[in-house]
C-alpha positions in Angstrom: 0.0 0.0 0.0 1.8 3.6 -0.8 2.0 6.0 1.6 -0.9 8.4 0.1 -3.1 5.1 0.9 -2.4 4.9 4.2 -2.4 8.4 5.3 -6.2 8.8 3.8 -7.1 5.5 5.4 -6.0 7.2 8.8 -8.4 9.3 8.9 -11.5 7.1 7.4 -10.5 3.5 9.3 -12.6 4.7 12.4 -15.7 5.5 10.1 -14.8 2.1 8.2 -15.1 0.0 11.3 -17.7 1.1 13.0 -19.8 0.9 9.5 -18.8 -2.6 9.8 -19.9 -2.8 13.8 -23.2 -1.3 12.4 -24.1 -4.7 10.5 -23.3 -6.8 13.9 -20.9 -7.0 17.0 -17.3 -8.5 16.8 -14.4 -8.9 18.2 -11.4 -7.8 17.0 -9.5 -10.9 14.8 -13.3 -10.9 13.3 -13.1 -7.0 12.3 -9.7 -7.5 10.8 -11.3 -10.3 8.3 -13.8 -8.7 7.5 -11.6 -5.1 6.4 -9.6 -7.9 4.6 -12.6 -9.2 2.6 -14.0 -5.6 1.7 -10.1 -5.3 0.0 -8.2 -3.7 3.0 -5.8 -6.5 3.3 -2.9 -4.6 4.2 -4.1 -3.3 7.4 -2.4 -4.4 10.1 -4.2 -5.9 13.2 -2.4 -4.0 15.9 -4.1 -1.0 13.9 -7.4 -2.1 14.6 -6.7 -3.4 17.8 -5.4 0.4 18.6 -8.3 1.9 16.8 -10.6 0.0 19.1 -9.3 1.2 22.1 -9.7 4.6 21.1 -13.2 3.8 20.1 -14.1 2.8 23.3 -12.1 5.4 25.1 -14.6 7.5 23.7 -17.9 5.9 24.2 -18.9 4.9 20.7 -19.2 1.5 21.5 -20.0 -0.9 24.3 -17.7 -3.7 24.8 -18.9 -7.2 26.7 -16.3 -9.9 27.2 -17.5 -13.4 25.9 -15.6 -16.7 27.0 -13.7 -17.8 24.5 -12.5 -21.6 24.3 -9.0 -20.8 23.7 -7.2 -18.3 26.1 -8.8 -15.6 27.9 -12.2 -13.8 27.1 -13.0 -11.7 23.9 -13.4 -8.3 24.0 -17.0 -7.9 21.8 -17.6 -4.6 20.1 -21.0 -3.3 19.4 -22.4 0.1 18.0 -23.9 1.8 20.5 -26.1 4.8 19.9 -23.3 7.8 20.3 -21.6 5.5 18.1 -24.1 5.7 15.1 -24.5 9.3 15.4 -20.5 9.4 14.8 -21.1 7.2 11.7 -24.0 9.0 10.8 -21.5 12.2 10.5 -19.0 10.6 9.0 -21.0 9.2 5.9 -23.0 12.9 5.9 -18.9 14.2 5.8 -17.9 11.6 3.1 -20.6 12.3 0.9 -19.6 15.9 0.9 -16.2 15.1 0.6 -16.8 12.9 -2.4 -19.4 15.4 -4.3 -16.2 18.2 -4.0 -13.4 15.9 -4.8 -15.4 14.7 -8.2 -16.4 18.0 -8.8 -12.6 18.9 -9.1 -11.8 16.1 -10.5 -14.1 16.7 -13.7 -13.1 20.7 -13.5 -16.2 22.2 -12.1 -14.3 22.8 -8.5 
């Protein structure tokens, strides 16, 4: 992944997980999968694992800790209604985003 990549996913990889929190709770090896199946493969999972703690540090999601049959609990992320206003914005922010950036891009900026 290039570096131009990577610095726009920094800013969008919160939005991109909790959009996929939206469709149903998960842990974290589960969320990594899934950003690899929508084509983020090269995302690493201490990233997510970070992200996730941030998340939660903020109170966009509410975590519940499910025995797991190897090792110690899982840490179960779930959208929780602060969290879905904060999506909410971030799509309204993207789509804005997106209308300007193909408006430059066709030369009507």
């Amino acid at each position: 992944m290039g570096k131009q990549m990577t610095e726009m996913l920094k800013g969008t990889l919160e939005g991109i997980v909790l959009a996929i929190l939206l469709v149903r709770p998960a842990y974290g090896y589960e969320i990594t999968a899934r950003l690899r199946e929508e084509g983020f493969a090269d995302i690493a999972e201490g990233t997510v694992y970070a992200l996730l703690v941030r998340v939660e540090q903020r109170g966009l999601v509410d975590v519940e800790k499910v025995p797991s049959e190897k090792g110690p609990p899982r840490k179960v992320y779930s959208l929780n209604p602060q969290g879905r206003e904060y999506l909410d914005e971030f799509w309204r922010t993207w789509a804005f985003l997106s209308e300007r950036l193909g408006q430059l891009r066709e030369g009507n900026g």
